[in-house]
C-alpha beads as a LAMMPS data file, in Angstrom:
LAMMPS data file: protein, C-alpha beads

152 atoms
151 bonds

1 atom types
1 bond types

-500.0 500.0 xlo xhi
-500.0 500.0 ylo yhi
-500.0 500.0 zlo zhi

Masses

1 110.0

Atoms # bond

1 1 1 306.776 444.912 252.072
2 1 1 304.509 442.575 249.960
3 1 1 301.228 441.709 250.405
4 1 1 299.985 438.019 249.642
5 1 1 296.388 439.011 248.492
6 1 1 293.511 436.056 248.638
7 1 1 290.226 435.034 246.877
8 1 1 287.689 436.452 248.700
9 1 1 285.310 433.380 246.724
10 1 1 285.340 430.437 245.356
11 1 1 284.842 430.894 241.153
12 1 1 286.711 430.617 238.241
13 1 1 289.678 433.354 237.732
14 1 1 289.100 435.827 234.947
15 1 1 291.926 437.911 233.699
16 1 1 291.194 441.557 234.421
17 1 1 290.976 442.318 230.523
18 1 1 288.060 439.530 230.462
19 1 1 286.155 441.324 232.625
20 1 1 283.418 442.612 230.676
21 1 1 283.408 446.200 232.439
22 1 1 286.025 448.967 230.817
23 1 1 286.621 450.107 233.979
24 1 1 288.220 446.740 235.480
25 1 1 289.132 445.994 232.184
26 1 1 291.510 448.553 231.765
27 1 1 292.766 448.493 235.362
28 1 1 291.592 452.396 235.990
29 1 1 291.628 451.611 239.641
30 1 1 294.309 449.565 239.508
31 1 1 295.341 445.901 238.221
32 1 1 294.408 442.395 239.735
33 1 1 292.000 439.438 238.851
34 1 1 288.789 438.300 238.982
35 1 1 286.464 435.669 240.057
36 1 1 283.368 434.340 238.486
37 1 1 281.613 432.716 241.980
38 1 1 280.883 429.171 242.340
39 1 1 278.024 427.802 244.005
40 1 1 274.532 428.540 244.121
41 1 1 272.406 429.824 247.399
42 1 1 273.774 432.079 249.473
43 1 1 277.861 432.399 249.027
44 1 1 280.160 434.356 251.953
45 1 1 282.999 436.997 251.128
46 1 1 285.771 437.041 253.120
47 1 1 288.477 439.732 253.149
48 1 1 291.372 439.169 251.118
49 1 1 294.097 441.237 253.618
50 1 1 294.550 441.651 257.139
51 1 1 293.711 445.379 257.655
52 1 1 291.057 448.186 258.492
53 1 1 287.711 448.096 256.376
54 1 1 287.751 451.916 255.088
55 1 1 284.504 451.706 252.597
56 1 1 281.612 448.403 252.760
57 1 1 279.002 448.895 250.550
58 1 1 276.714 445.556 250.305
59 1 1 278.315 444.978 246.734
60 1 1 281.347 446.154 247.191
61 1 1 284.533 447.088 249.611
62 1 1 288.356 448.290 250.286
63 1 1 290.390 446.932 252.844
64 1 1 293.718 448.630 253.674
65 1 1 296.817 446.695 255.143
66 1 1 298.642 448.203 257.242
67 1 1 301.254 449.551 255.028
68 1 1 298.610 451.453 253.094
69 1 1 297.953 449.211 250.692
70 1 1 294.294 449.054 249.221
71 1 1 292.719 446.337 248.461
72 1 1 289.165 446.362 246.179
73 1 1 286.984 443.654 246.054
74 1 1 283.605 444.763 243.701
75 1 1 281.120 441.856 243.943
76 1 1 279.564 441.429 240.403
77 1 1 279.020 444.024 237.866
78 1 1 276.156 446.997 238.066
79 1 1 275.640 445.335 241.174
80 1 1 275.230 448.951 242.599
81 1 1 271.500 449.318 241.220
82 1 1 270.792 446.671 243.087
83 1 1 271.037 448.860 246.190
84 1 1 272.176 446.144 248.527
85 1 1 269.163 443.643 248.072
86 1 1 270.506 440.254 248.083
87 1 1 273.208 441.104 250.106
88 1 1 274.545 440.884 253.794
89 1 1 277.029 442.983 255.746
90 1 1 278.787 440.947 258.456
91 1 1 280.969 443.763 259.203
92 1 1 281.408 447.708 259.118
93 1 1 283.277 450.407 258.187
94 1 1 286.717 450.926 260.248
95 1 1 286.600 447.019 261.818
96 1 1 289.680 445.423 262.195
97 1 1 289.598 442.575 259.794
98 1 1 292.114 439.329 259.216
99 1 1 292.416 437.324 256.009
100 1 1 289.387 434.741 255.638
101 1 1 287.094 436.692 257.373
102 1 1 283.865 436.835 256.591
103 1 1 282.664 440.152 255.298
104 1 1 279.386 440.270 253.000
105 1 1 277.145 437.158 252.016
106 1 1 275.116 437.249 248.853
107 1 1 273.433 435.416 246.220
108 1 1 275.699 435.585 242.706
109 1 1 273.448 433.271 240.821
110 1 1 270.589 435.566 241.397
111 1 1 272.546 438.390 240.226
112 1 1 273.031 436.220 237.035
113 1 1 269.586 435.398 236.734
114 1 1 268.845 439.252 237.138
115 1 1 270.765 439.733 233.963
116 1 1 273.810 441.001 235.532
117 1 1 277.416 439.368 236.009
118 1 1 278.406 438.172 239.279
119 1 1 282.514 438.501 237.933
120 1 1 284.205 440.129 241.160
121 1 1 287.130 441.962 240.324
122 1 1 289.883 441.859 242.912
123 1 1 291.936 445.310 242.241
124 1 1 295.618 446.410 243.902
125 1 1 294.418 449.732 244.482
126 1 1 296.898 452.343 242.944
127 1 1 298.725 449.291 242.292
128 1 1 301.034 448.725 238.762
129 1 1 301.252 445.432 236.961
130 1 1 304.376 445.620 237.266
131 1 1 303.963 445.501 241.402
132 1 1 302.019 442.116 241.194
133 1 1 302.805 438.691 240.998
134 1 1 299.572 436.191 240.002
135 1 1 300.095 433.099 242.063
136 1 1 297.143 431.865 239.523
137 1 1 296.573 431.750 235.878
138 1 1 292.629 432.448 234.415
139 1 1 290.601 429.394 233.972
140 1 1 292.002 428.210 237.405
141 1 1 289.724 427.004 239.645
142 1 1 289.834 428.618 243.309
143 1 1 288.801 428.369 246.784
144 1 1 288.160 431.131 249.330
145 1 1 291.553 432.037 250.851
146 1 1 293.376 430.785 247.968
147 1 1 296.605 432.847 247.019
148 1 1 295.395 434.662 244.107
149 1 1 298.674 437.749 243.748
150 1 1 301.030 439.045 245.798
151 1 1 301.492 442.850 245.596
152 1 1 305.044 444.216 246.268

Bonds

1 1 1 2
2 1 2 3
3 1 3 4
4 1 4 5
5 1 5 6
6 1 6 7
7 1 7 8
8 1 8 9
9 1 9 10
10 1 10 11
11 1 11 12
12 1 12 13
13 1 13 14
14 1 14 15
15 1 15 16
16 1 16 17
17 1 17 18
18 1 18 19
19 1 19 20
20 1 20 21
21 1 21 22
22 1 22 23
23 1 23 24
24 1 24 25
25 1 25 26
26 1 26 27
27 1 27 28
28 1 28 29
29 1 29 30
30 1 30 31
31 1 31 32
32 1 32 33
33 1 33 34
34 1 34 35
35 1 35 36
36 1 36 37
37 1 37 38
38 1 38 39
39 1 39 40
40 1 40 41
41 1 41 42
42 1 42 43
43 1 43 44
44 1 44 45
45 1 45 46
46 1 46 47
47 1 47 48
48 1 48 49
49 1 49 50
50 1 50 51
51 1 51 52
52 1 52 53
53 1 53 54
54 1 54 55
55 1 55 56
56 1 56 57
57 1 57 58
58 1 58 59
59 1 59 60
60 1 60 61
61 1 61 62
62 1 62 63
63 1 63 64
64 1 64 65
65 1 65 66
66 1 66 67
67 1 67 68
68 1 68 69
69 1 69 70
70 1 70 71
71 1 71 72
72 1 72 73
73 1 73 74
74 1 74 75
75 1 75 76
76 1 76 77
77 1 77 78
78 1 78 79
79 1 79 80
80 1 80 81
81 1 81 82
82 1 82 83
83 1 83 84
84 1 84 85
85 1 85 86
86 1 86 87
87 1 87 88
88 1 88 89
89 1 89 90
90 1 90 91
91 1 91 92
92 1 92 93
93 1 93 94
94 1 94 95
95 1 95 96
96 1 96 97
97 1 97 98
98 1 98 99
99 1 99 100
100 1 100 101
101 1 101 102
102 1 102 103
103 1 103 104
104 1 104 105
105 1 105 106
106 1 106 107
107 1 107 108
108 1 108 109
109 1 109 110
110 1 110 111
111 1 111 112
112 1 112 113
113 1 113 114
114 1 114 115
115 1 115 116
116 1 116 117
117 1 117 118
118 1 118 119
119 1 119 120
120 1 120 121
121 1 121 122
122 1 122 123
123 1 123 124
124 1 124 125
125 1 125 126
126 1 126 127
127 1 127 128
128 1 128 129
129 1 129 130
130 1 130 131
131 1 131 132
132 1 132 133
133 1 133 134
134 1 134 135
135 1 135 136
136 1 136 137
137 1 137 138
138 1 138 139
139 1 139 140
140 1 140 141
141 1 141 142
142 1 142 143
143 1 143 144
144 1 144 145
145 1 145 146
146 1 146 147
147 1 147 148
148 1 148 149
149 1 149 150
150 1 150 151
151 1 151 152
């Protein structure tokens, strides 16, 4: 079964081997996109799948579908040290969650202006490139709940 998997922001899509991380960059956890966030002031995240939040961190969380599929959105870069200032959880660990939902709020220009990059990465969890299917190209410009891959 396929999963249609959606921007979780609003930004400009990055291609994974743009994303200046070597972890993402190299697709360690797994292949997908990313999004460099629009907008400045306070900017929601909403979940990219229907399915069960299994980790939320304030910068960063997996959703899995119900076929087992995880999904990984990581909001920013070395946005860990920031120990979840500047960012709000609207839900928790184990909710029930559908597409579009709102999950974290936070402040990406701030994280800029704190000399770190707000690119989210967007990863198919144990997925292969070969799996997905980019419904966008990088350089795109994207809304939240916009198609970005499906995963079969």
């Amino acid at each position: 079964m396929s999963v249609r998997v959606l921007a979780p922001v609003a930004g400009t899509v990055v291609a994974m081997t743009d994303v200046p991380d070597p972890v993402f960059a190299g697709s360690i956890v797994g292949p997908g996109i990313a999004i460099d966030p629009d907008g400045a002031g306070e900017v929601d995240v909403v979940s990219p799948v229907d399915g069960t939040i299994v980790k939320l961190h304030p910068h960063a969380f997996v959703v899995v579908t119900a076929d087992g599929k995880g999904v990984l959105v990581h909001l920013g870069l070395d946005t860990v040290q920031l120990e979840g200032q500047g960012f709000t959880l609207h839900a928790q660990e184990k909710d029930t969650v559908t597409a579009g939902q709102r999950l974290v709020s936070w402040h990406p220009t701030e994280v800029k202006t704190g000399g770190r990059s707000p690119v989210s990465p967007v990863v198919a969890l144990e997925g292969t490139e070969e799996s997905l299917s980019l419904a966008v190209e990088p350089g795109a410009q994207v809304v939240a709940g916009d198609e970005l891959f499906t995963w079969g």
